[in-house]
N, C-alpha and C positions, 0 to 999 in steps of 0.2 A: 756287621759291616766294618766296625772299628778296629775290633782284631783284624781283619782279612788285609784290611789299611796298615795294617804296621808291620805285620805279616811282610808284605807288597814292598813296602820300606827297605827292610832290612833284607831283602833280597838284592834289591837294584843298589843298596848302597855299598853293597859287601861285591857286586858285578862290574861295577862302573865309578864315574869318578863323579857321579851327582851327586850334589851336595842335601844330604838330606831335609835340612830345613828349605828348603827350597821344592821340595815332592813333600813334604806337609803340608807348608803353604798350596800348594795347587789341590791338593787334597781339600782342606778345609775350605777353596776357595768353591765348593759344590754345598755349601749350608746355603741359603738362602734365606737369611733370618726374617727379612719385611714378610715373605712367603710362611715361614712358621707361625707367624703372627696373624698373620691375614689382616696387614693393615701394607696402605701404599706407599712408596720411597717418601713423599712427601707428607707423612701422616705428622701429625703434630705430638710434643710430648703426653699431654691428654690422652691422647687415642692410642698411643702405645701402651701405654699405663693402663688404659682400661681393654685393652684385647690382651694383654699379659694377666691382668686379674679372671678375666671370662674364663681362660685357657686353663690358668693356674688354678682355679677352683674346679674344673670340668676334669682334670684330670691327676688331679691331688690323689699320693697312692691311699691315704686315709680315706678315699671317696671309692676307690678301685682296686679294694685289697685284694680279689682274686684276680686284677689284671692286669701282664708283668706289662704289658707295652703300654698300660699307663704311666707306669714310672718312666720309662723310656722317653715318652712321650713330654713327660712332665720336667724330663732333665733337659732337653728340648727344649723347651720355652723359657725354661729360667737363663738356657745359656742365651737364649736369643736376645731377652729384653735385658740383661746384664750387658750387653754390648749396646742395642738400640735408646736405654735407657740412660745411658751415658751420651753425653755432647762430644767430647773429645774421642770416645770408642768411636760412636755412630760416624764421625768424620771420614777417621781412618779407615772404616769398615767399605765409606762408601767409595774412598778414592781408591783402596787397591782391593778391599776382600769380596763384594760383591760376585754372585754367578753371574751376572750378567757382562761383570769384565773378564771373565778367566781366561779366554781367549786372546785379551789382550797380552798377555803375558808369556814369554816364550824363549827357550832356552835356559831356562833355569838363572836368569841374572835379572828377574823381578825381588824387587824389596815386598810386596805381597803385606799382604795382611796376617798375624801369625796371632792368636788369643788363647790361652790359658786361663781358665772360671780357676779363680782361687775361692773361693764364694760356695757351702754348702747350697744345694737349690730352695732345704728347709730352712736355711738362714733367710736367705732370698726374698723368701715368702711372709716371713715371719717379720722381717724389715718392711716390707710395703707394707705390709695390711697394720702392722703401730704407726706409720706414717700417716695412711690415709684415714679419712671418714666413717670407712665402712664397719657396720658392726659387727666385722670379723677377730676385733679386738680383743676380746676372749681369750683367739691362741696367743696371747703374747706371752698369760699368764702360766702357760704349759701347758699339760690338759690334749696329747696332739690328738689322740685319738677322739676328742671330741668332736671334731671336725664334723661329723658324720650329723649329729645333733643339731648341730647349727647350723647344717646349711639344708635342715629338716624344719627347721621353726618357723614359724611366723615373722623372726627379727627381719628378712631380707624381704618379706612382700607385703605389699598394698592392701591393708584390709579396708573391705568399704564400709560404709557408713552411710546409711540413709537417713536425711535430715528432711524435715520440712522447712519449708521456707520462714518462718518464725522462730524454728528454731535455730537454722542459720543464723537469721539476723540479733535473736535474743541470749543465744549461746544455750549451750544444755549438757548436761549429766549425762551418759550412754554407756549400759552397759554391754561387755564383747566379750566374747570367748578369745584368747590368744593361747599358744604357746610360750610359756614364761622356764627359764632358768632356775632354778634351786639345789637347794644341797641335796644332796644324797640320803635318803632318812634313816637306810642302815648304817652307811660308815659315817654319817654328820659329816662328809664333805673331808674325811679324812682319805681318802682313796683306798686304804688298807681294809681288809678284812677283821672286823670289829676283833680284837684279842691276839693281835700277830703285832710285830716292829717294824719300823722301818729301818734303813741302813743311812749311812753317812754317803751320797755320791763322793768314789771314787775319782771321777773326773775331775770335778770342780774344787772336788774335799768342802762340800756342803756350802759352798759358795750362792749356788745359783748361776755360776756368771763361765765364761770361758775366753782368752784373749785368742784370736786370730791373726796371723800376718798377711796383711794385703801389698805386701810389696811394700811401701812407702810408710803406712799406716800401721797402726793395730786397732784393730779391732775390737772391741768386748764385746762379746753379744749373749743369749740367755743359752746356758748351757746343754748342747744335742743330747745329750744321758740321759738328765732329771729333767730336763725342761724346765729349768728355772728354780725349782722346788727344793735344792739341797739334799734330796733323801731320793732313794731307791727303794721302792716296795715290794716285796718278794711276794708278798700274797694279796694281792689286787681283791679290792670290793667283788663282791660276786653279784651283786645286785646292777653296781655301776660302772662293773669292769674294770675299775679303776680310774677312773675318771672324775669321780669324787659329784658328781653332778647328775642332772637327771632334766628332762625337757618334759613339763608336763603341760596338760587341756586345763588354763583356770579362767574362770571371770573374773573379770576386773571392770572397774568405774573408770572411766577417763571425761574430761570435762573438757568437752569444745566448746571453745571461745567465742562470743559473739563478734559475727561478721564476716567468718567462713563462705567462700564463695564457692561453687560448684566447681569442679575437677581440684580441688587444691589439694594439698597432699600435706598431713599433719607428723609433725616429728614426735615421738612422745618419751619417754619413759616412765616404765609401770613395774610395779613391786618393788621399787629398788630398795632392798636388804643393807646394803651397803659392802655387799661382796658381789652382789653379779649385776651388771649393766644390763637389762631386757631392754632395748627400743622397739617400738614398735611404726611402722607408719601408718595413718589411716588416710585414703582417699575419702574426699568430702562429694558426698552425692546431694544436690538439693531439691527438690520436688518444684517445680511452676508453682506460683502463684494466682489464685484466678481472680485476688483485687490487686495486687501489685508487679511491679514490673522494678528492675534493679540496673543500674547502673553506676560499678562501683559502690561507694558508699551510699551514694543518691538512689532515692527510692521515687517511682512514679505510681500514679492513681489514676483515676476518672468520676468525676460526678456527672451527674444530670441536673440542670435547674431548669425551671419555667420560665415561659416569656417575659412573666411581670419581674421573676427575682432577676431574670441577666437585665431588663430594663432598669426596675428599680432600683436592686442593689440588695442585699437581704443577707441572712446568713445561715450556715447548714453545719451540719451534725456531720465528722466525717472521721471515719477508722483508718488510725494509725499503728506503726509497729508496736509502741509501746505504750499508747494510751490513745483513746477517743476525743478527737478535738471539736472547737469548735470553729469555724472557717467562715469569716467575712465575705460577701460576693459585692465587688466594685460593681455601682450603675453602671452600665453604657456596658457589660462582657458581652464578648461574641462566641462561638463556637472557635475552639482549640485554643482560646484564652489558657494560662496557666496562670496558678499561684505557688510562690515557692514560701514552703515555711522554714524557715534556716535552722540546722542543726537536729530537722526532726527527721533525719535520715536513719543509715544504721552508721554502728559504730566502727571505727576505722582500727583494722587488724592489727596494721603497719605502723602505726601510726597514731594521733592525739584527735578527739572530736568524735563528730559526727559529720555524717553528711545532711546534704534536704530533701527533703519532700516535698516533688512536684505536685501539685492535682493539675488536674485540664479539664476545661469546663465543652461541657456539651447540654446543649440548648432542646429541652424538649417542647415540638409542638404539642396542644392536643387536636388527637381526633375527632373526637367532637366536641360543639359549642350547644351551648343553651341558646337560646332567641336572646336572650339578655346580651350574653357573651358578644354573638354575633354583632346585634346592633353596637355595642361597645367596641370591637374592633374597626368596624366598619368606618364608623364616627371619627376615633385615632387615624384611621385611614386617608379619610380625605383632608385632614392637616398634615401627611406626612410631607414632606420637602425631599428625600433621600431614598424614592424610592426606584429600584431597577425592574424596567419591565411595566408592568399593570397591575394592578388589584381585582380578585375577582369582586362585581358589584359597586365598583368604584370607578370612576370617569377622574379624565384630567390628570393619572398619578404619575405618569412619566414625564418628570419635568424637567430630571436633568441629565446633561449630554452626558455620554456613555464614558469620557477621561474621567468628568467628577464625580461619574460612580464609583469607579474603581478607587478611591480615596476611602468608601466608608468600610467600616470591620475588617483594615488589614490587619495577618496576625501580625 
């Protein structure tokens, strides 16, 4: 379509007295870059940035080697967010280049919008992804045909992790299978084929490096020939194509920290050689508890005591995260009393300490008494002063009015 466009050009320019840059402009003013993007006029720099990455990786020719209208496609989005990705482009773009104004425009004595990518699209690429987070950092060091590798590993998804609830909170050792990075074991990461040379890049004259003109600027950025690397290889690894690398299935130990909470997502890095970055993420899965309950750091429980221990007062045997306590019961506890024990929580991820451990007391009756029992309750019975209702076998127990009941065992 682009030949057919200048084609088109240079007819009406060479027929009439339009002024070419001006049927360029209206040409170009049919891109519709928010639309290439698939992100909306008001999308934020964020979300342009991350629908340029989706795009750019989904149709990178190193992803799409047998498919031409990938690259097409892929020169497409680089010109798009080269303009969106700019504050001062994006301005100009909106006020005159926009499809949705073209109509506005008429006679050929629009100022329009007119852009020129001085900007390879593999520069482009190669600029965001050293800028950003992502573990696509890799290409920066050359290596283009790696791509393929990398966006095949593990380094970009969620491996899960199934923990128990102990072992969340007490942290644990776990071994996982990943895709990990490493050299090449025929060429040791030389990219050549063991027993051939390499050459001096011509472009750079072994530099690494290449200056570009951006108008205003220059530029250095890593060299399009060698990819950084200084040398040209006539006979590429055969093992690793040249690529000097290899993605292989290892197991590795990774150590989660205690205090991991369910759905959390773990950053990691594993094998690191001290030449290739492997990150990995693990999603944290943690299994219910069926004595504890979690809130944040704060860990909750439940006991049972007797009528004489919540009367009396007494003390109980009671399992904790990290050790077996022993736990005080205050005279006079009612049912959903709690005790907090400070700092016998779990440990804080973020953060210095511990949290607490709640218990909550729940009162049991029993269902049956002895004659003993019986007559002993019965006896306690008819001294009571606080009692709501009647007693079965007891006369006189309802003594006081139904406000000053509701004062006794508020939680």
């Amino acid at each position: 379509m682009a030949l057919k466009g200048i084609s088109f050009m240079h007819k009406l320019a060479g027929a009439s007295k339009f002024n070419f840059r001006n049927i360029y402009t209206s040409i170009s003013l049919l891109k519709d870059y928010y639309n290439i993007l698939g992100v909306s006029k008001s999308a934020s720099q964020s979300e342009i940035k991350k629908a340029y990455y989706q795009l750019a990786k989904k149709y990178h020719p190193d992803v799409n080697k047998n498919d031409k209208s990938a690259a097409q496609k892929f020169q497409e989005v680089s010109e798009a967010y080269e303009v969106l990705g700019d504050e001062n482009k994006r301005s100009q773009y909106d006020k005159f280049g926009s499809a949705s104004t073209q109509n506005n425009f008429g006679g050929g004595q629009s100022q329009g919008f007119e852009f020129h990518s001085n900007i390879n699209p593999e520069e482009l690429f190669r600029r965001i992804f050293r800028d950003s987070e992502f573990v696509f950092n890799e290409w920066s060091t050359g290596d283009k045909g790696f791509a393929e590798s990398i966006f095949g590993s593990d380094a970009t998804k969620e491996i899960p992790v199934n923990l128990t609830f102990e072992q969340a909170a007490r942290g644990v050792n776990k071994e996982i299978s990943v895709n990990m990075v490493t050299n090449c074991p025929h060429c040791q990461g030389s990219r050549a084929e063991p027993g051939t040379d390499k050459s001096t890049c011509p472009s750079c004259r072994g530099t690494g490096t290449e200056n570009m003109n951006t108008g205003p600027f220059l530029l250095r950025s890593v060299c399009r020939r060698c990819h950084g690397t200084g040398t040209i290889i006539r006979h590429p690894c055969r093992e690793c194509e040249g690529k000097g690398r290899i993605v292989g299935r290892k197991r590795v130990n990774v150590s989660i920290p205690a205090g991991v909470e369910d759905g959390q997502v773990l950053r990691m890095s594993v094998g690191n050689d001290g030449l290739h970055n492997n990150e990995i993420f693990l999603q944290i899965r943690v299994e219910k508890s069926r004595y504890f309950r979690r809130e944040g750091a704060d860990i909750h429980s439940d006991i049972t005591v007797s009528l004489s221990q919540a009367a009396l007062g007494g003390k109980i045997r009671v399992q904790g995260i990290y050790e077996n306590m022993l736990v005080t019961i205050p005279a006079g506890s009612c049912s959903n009393d709690r005790i907090r024990l400070p700092g016998k929580g779990i440990s804080r991820i973020n953060g210095y300490g511990y949290g607490d451990h709640y218990i909550h007391i729940h009162i049991q009756a029993p269902k049956k008494l002895t004659d003993l029992q019986r007559a002993l309750l019965l006896a306690y019975a008819e001294t009571e002063n606080n009692v709501t209702g009647s007693v079965e076998g007891v006369t006189s127990t309802d003594k006081l009015s139904f406000e000053t009941q509701l004062h006794f065992c508020r939680p």
